[in-house]
C-alpha positions in Angstrom: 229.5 198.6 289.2 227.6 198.9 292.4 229.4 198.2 295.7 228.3 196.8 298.5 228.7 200.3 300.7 225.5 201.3 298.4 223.4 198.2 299.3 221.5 200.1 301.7 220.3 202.7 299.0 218.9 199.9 296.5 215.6 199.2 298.1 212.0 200.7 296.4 214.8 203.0 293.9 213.2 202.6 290.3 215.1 200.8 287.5 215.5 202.4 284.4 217.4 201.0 281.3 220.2 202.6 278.7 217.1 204.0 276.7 216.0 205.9 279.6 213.2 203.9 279.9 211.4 202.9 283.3 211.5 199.4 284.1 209.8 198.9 287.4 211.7 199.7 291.0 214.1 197.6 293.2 212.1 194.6 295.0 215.3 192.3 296.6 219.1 192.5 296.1 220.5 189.1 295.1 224.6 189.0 296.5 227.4 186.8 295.4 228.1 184.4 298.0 231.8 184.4 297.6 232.6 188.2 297.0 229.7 189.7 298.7 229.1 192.2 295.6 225.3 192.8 294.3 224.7 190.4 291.2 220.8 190.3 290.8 217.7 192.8 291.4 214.8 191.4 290.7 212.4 194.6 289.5 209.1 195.2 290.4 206.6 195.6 286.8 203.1 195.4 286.1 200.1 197.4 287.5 201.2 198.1 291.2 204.1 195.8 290.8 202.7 192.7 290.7 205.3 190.9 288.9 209.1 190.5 289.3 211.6 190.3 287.3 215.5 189.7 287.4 218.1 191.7 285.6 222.0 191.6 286.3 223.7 194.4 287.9 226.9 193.9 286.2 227.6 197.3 284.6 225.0 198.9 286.6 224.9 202.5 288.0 223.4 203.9 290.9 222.5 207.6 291.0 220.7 209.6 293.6 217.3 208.5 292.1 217.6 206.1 290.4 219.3 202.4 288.8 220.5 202.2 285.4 220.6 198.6 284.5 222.8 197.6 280.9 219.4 196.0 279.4 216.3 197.4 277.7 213.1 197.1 279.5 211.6 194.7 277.0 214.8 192.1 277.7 214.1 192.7 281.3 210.8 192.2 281.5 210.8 189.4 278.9 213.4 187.2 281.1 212.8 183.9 282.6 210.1 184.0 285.2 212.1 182.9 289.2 210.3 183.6 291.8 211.8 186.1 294.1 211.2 184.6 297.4 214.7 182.9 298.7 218.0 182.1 297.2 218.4 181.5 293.2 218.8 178.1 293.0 222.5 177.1 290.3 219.6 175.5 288.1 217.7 179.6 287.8 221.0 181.7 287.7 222.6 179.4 284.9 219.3 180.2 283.4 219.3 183.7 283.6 223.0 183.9 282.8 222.0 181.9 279.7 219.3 184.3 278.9 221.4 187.6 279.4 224.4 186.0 277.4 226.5 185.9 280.5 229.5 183.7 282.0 228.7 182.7 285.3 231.6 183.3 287.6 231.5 179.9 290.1 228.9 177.9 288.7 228.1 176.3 291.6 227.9 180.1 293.7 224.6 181.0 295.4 223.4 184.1 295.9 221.5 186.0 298.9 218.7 187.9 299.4 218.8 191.3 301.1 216.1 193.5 301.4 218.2 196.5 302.0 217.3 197.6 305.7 218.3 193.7 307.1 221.9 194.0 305.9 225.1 194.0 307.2 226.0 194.8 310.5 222.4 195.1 311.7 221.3 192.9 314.3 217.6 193.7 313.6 215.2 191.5 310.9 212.4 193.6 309.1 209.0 191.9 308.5 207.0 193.0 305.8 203.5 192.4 304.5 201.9 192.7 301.3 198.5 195.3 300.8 196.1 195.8 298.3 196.8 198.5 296.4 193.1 199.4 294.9 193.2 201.5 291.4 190.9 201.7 288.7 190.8 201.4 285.1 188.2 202.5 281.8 186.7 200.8 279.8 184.0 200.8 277.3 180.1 199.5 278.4 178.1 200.7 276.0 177.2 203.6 273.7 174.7 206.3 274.0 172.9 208.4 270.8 170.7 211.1 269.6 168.5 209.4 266.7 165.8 211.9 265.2 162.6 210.1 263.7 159.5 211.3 262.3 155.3 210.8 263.9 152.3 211.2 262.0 149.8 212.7 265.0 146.3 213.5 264.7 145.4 217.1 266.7 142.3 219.0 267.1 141.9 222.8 266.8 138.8 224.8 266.6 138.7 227.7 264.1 136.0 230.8 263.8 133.8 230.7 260.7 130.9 232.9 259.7 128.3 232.7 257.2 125.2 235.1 255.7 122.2 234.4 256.0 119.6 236.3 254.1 116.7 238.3 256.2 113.7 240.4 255.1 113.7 243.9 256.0 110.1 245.9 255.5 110.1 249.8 256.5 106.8 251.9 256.2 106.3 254.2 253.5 107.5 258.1 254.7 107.7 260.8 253.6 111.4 259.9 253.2 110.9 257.1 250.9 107.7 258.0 249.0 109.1 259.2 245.8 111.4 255.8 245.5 108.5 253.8 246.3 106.4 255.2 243.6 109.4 255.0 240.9 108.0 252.4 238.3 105.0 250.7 237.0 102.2 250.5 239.8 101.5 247.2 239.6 104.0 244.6 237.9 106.2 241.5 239.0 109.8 241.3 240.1 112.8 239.3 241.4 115.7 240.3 243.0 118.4 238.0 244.5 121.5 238.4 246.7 124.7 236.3 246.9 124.9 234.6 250.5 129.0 233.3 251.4 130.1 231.1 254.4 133.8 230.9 255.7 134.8 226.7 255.5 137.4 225.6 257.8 140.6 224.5 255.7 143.9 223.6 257.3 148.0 223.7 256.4 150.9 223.0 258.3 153.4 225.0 259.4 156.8 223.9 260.3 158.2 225.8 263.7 161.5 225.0 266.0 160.6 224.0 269.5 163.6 223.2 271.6 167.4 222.1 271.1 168.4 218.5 272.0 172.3 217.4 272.9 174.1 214.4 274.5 176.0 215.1 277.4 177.8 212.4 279.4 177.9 212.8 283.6 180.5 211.1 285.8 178.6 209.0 288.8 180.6 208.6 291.7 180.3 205.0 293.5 181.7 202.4 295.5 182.6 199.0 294.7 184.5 196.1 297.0 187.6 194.4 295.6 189.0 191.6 297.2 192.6 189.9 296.8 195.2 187.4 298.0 198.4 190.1 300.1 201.7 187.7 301.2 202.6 188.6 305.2 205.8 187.6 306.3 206.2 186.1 310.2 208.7 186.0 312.6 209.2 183.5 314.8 211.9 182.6 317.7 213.4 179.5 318.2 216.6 179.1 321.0 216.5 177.4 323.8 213.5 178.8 325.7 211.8 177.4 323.2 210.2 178.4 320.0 208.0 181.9 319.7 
């Protein structure tokens, strides 16, 4: 049971349940307007604690870091939506005592708000304001891939060739050559030929590696503009100077 002497170390604790699970952290102390003793938290879930939620403080401890609560986080956070913003109406805490299976002491009891700081004995009222909280989260815009496919190309190279052609050669008769000149009949009729060859251009292909291709993802860094609705709270004076 927590007393009211620990009132003041309540606000912005975190709330965790029997499982050891963390709920969310303290938003607004709810008191019994008879006895004075904490009854209701309401707990701060969501993304950047958006949400509230109430959960009883009956058989609650309160340790140096933290609330246990006597409920599981999925009982809290599944109980009936009050908005935390003044005293629980009878109507909302039969409600919730309904949910959590619980015997309201005075049914027609209200409870209090205290934000922790305010409390007893304190002559001073805090103000607060709400402020965006920007985050971000991931999420999937497309996909990227490697996809190999084959193209038929038409290229050009040039390539050497050579051919023979066939040339007449005559020499004098010498001294050298006489005797092979005169070998044979003096006066007769011959033929001689010679195979002539030409190189023809042919072409192959051939097939060679010519660079290494991988995805890689980059992270861009940028700026974006979020906008949102924040709650302020105001303070105003109203005695007998008039109101401010």
């Amino acid at each position: 049971m927590i007393s009211q002497n620990e009132l003041s170390r309540l606000t912005g604790t975190d709330v965790y349940d029997t499982d050891g699970d963390k709920i969310g952290s303290v938003g607004q102390v709810y008191l019994d307007s008879q006895s004075g003793d904490p009854e209701w938290v309401s707990v701060k879930t969501g993304l950047f604690g958006t949400k509230e939620t109430f959960v009883p403080l009956q058989r609650a401890s309160l340790s140096e870091d933290r609330v246990v609560v006597a409920y599981d986080k999925a009982r809290a956070k599944d109980a009936p939506r009050v908005d935390a913003d003044g005293d629980l109406s009878p109507a909302e805490e039969q409600e919730l005592y309904t949910y959590y299976g619980l015997t309201s002491g005075t049914t027609t009891s209200t409870t209090t708000t205290t934000t922790g700081d305010a409390g007893f004995g304190d002559d001073a009222m805090t103000r607060s304001e709400e402020h965006l909280v920007a985050g971000t989260r991931a999420e999937e815009i497309g996909k990227a891939r490697l996809r190999k496919y084959v193209v038929t190309e038409q290229e050009q190279v040039r390539v050497a060739v050579s051919h023979e052609e066939a040339r007449i050669e005559r020499e004098p008769i010498t001294e050298a050559n006489r005797d092979a000149a005169l070998r044979g009949p003096d006066i007769h009729e011959a033929e001689y030929e010679v195979t002539l060859e030409a190189e023809r251009p042919v072409v192959d292909t051939e097939t060679v590696p010519v660079e290494r291709v991988r995805l890689n993802k980059e992270t861009v860094r940028d700026e974006e503009t979020v906008s949102g609705q924040v709650r302020k709270e105001q303070i105003e004076f109203d005695g007998p100077q008039g109101r401010r």
